[in-house]
C-alpha positions in Angstrom: -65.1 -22.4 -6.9 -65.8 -19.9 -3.6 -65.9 -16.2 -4.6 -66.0 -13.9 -1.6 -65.4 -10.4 -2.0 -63.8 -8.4 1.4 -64.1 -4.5 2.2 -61.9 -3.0 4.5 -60.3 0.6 5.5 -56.8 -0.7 4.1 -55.5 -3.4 2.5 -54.1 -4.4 5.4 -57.3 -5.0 6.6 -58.6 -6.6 3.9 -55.3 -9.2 3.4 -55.9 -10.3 6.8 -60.1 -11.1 6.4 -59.5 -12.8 2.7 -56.0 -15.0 4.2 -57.5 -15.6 7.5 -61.0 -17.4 5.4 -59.6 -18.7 2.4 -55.9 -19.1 3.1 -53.1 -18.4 1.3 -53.4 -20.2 -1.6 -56.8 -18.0 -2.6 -56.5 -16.5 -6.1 -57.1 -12.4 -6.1 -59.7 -12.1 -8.8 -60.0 -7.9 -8.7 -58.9 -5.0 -6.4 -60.4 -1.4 -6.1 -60.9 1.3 -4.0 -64.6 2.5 -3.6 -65.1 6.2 -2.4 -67.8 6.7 0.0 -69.9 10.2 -0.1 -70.7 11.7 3.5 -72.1 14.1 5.2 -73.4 17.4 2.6 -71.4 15.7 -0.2 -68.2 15.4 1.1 -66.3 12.3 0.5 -65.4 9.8 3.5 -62.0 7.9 3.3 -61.9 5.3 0.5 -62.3 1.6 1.2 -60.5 -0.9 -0.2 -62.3 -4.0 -2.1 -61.2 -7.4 -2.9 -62.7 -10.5 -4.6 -60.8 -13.6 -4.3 -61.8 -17.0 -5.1 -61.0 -20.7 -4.2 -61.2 -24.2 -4.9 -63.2 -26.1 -3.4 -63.4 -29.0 -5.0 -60.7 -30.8 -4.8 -59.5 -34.3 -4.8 -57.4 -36.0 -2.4 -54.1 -35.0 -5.2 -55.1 -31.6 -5.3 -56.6 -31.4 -8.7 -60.4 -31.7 -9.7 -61.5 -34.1 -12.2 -61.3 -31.5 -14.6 -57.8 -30.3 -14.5 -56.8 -33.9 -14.5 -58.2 -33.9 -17.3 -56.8 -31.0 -18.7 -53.4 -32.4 -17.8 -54.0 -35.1 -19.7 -55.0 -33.5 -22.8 -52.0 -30.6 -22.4 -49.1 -33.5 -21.8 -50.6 -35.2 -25.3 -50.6 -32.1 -27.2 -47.0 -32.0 -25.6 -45.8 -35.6 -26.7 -47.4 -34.7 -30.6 -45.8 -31.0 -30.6 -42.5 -33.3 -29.4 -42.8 -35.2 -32.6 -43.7 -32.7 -35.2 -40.7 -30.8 -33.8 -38.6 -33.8 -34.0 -39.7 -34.7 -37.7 -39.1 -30.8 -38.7 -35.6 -31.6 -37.4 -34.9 -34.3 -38.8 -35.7 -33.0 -42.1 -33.8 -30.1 -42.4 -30.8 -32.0 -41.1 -29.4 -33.0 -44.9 -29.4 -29.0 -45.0 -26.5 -28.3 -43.4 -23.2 -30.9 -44.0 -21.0 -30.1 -40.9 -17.5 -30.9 -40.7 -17.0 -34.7 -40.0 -14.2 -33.6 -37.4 -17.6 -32.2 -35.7 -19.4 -34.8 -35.5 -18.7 -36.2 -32.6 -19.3 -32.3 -31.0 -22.7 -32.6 -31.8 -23.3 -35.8 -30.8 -22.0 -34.2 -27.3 -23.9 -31.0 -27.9 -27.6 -33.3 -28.1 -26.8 -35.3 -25.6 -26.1 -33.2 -23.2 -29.5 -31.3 -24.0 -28.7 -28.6 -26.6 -31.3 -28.7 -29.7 -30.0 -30.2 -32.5 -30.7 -28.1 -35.1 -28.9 -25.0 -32.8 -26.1 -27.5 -32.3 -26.1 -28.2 -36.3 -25.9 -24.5 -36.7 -22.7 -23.3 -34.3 -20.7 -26.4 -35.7 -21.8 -25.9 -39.8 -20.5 -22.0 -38.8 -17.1 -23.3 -37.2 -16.7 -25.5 -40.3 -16.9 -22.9 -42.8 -14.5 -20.6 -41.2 -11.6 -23.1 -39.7 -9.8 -25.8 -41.7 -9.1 -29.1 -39.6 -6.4 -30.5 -42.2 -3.2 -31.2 -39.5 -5.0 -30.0 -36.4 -5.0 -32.9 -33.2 -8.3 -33.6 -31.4 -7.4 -31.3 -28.7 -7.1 -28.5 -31.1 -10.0 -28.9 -32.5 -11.9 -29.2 -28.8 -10.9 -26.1 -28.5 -11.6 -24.4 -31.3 -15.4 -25.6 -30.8 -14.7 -24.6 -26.9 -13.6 -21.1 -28.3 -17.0 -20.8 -30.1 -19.4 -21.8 -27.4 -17.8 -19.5 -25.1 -18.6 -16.8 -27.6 -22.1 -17.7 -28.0 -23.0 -17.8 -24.5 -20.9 -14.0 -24.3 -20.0 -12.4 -20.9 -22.0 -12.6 -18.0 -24.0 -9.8 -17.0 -25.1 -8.8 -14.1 -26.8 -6.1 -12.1 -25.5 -3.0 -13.0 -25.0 -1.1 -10.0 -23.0 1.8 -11.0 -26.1 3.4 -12.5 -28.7 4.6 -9.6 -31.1 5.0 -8.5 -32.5 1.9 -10.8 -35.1 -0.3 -10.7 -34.8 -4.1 -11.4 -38.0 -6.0 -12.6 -38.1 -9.5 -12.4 -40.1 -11.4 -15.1 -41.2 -15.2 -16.1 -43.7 -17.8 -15.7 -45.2 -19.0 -12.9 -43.1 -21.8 -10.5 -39.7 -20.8 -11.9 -38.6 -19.2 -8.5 -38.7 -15.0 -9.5 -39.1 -14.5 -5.5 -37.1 -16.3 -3.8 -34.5 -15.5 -6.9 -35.2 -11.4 -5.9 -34.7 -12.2 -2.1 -31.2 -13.6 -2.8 -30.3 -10.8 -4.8 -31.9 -8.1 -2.2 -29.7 -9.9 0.2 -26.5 -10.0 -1.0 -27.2 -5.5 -2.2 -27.7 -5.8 1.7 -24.8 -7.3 2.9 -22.8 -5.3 0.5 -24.5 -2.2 2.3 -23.3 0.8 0.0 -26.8 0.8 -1.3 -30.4 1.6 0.3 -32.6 -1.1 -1.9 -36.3 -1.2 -1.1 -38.9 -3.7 -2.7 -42.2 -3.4 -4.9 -44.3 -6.4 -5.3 -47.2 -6.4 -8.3 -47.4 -10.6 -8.0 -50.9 -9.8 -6.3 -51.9 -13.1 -7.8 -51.4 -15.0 -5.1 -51.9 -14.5 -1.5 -49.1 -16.8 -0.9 -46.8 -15.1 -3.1 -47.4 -11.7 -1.5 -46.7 -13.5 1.8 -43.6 -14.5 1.1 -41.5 -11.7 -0.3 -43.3 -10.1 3.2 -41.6 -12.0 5.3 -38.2 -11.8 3.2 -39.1 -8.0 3.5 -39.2 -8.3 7.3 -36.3 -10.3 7.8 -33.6 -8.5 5.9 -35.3 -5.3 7.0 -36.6 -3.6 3.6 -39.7 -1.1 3.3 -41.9 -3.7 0.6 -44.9 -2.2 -1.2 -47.7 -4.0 -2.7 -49.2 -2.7 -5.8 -52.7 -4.0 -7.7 -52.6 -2.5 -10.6 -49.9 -1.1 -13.2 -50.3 2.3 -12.6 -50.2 2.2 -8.7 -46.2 1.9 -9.7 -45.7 5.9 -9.4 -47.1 5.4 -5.7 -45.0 3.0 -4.7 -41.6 4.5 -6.4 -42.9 7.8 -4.7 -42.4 6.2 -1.2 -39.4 4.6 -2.1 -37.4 7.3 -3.7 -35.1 7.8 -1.5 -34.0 4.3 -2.3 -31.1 3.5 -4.2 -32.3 0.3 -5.8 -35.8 -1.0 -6.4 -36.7 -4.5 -6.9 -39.4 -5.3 -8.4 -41.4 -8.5 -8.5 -43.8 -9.1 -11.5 -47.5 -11.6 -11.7 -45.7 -15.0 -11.8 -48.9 -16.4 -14.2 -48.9 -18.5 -17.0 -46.7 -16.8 -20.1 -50.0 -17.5 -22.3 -52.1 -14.7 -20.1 -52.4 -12.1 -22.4 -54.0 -9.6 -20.0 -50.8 -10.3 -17.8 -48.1 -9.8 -20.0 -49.7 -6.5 -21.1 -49.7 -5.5 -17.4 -46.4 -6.0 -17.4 -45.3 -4.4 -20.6 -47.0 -1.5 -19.1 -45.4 -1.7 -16.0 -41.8 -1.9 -17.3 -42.5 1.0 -19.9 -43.8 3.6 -16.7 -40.1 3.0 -15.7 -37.0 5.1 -17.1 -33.7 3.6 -16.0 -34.2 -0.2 -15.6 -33.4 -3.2 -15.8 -35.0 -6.6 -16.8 -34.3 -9.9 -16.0 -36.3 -13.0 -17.4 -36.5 -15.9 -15.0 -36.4 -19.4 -16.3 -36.3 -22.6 -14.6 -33.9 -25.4 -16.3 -36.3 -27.7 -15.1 -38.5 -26.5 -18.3 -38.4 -28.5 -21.8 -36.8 -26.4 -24.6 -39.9 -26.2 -26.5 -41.9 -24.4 -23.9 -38.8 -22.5 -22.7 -39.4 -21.5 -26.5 -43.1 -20.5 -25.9 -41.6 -18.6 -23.2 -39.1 -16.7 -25.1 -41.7 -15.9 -27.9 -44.7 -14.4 -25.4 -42.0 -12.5 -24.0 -40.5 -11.0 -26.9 -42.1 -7.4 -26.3 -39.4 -6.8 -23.6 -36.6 -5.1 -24.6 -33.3 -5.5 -23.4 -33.6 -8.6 -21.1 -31.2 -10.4 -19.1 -31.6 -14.2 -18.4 -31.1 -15.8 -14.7 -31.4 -19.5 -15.0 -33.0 -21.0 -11.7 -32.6 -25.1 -10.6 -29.2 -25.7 -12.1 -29.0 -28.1 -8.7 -32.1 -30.3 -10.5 -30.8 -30.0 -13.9 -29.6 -33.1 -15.4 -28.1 -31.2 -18.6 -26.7 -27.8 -19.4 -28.4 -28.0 -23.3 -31.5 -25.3 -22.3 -28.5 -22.3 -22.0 -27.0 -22.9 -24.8 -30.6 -23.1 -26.5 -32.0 -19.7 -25.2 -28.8 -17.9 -25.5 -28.8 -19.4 -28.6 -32.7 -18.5 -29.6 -32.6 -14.7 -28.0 -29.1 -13.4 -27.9 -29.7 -11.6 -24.6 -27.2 -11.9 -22.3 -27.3 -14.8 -19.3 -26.6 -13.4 -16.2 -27.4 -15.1 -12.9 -27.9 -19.0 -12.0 -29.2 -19.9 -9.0 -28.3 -23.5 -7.2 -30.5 -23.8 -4.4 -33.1 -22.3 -2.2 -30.9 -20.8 0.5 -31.1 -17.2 0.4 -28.7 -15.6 0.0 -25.8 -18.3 -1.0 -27.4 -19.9 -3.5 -26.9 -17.8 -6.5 -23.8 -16.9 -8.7 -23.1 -14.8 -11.4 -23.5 -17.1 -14.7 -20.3 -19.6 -15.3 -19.3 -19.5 -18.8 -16.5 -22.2 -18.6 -18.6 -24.6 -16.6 -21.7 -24.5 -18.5 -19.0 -25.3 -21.9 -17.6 -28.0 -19.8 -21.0 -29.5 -19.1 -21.4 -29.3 -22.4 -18.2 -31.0 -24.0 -16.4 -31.5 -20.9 -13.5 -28.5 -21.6 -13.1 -25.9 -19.4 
């Protein structure tokens, strides 16, 4: 690992020296601003100080012996948290007698990816409340298409009627919260009733800054960068006469504590807001479940749901609409900005499910 730390008179200056040495994939370790005393006391203008770090030792994959490792050892406790899960299922499944007209719903619910202990749950609730005697196989598809249409509840999107706001965007690392802001930045700017400018506090990573830059750049947005929580009141000072901000959170691992603080603190300096949790469908349900649970401290989330286009089942929607009851709200289809992304499809996700629309 290379630590370096980098003084400059801005962070401009400082972004350049630490990207220009290490690259962009270097990891920000620390930021501050150090005040210099001058001349009979008086204080010179503050630098700005960095400390980054990199790896150095890498193999030809990318990964030193020791992450490999640690791969190894996270994918086991994986596979045995798999089975656990799987034997906790399967034992609670002589709970819950569903409906033998429902059977075959569930069957259709698991394997197109919903849990099946949630599936157990919506179809024991259908069968208690609705009698089957008389009613033809396509009733009784759409009774159970009725039901997971209220589940999954209306869409909801941004809410643009109330401003100025500002939007954060939340969620693990690799689930695609930039690129998933950019789209939305860009369609506000095509709409153009609305001046929209951008904050970014995912400092983590060089690259990541770099990125939302040049999306700032191209669809012609003031972007600030912010290092710490409480540089937030800066930022939204510059942009207030902005009708929207977006605001794009530390994309670490949902496990850093110290993060997820940050960001609790960050969302509460804000009055009216809105959040969105960013989830990718390429995660398994139990981590998605992880997720859901280190994020429970936010209030009032929405969900956008990001790699539908890799997804080979619709089962993980269901399961966190399921788990949180917050509502869903975007899915995005692509990395094109800004076409691919759509307000959430309630009938196609049912029809992926059990193939009624």
């Amino acid at each position: 690992m290379k630590v370096k730390k980098y003084i400059g008179a801005n962070t401009q200056e400082v972004m350049g020296k630490l990207k220009k040495e290490l690259g962009s994939e270097a990891v920000i370790l620390n930021t501050r601003t150090i005040r210099q005393k001058g001349v009979f006391g008086f204080l010179k203008k503050p630098l700005v100080e960095v400390i980054a770090a990199i790896d150095e030792k890498e193999n030809k994959s990318g990964q030193n012996e020791n992450q490999i490792f640690l791969n190894e050892v996270n994918s086991e406790i994986k596979r045995l948290r798999n089975l656990v899960e799987k034997v906790a299922i399967n034992e609670s499944f002589d709970e819950k007698k569903i409906d033998e007209n429902l059977i075959i719903y569930r069957n259709e619910l698991v394997k197109n990816g919903v849990d099946h202990n949630i599936a157990t749950n919506i179809l024991y609730k259908i069968g208690e409340q609705v009698s089957f005697d008389g009613k033809s196989e396509e009733e009784i598809k759409k009774i159970v298409s009725y039901n997971i249409v209220e589940y999954l509840g209306k869409p909801e999107p941004i809410d643009i009627i109330d401003v100025p706001k500002v939007i954060f965007f939340i969620g693990p690392t690799g689930v695609g919260k930039t690129t998933t802001l950019a789209k939305i930045a860009a369609q506000l700017v095509i709409d153009g009733n609305y001046k929209i400018g951008l904050i970014t506090a995912d400092t983590y990573r060089i690259a990541a800054v770099e990125q939302l830059k040049t999306y700032s750049e191209i669809l012609k947005l003031p972007l600030k960068i912010i290092y710490k929580p409480e540089e937030i009141y800066k930022a939204m000072a510059e942009l207030k006469d902005n009708d929207i901000i977006l605001v794009d959170t530390a994309g670490r691992s949902h496990k850093d504590i110290v993060q997820k603080n940050e960001i609790q603190e960050l969302i509460n300096s804000v009055k009216n807001k809105e959040v969105f949790l960013v989830l990718s469908m390429a995660t398994d349900y139990l981590t998605l479940k992880s997720i859901i649970d280190q994020y429970g401290c936010i209030e009032n989330y929405k969900i956008i749901f990001t790699k539908l286009d890799e997804a080979e089942t619709y089962g993980n929607i269901l399961n966190v609409k399921f788990e949180t009851n917050n509502p869903l709200s975007y899915f995005t289809i692509g990395q094109n900005v800004p076409d691919d992304i759509k307000i959430a499809n309630i009938e196609e996700v049912v029809y992926r499910l059990i193939g009624e629309k």
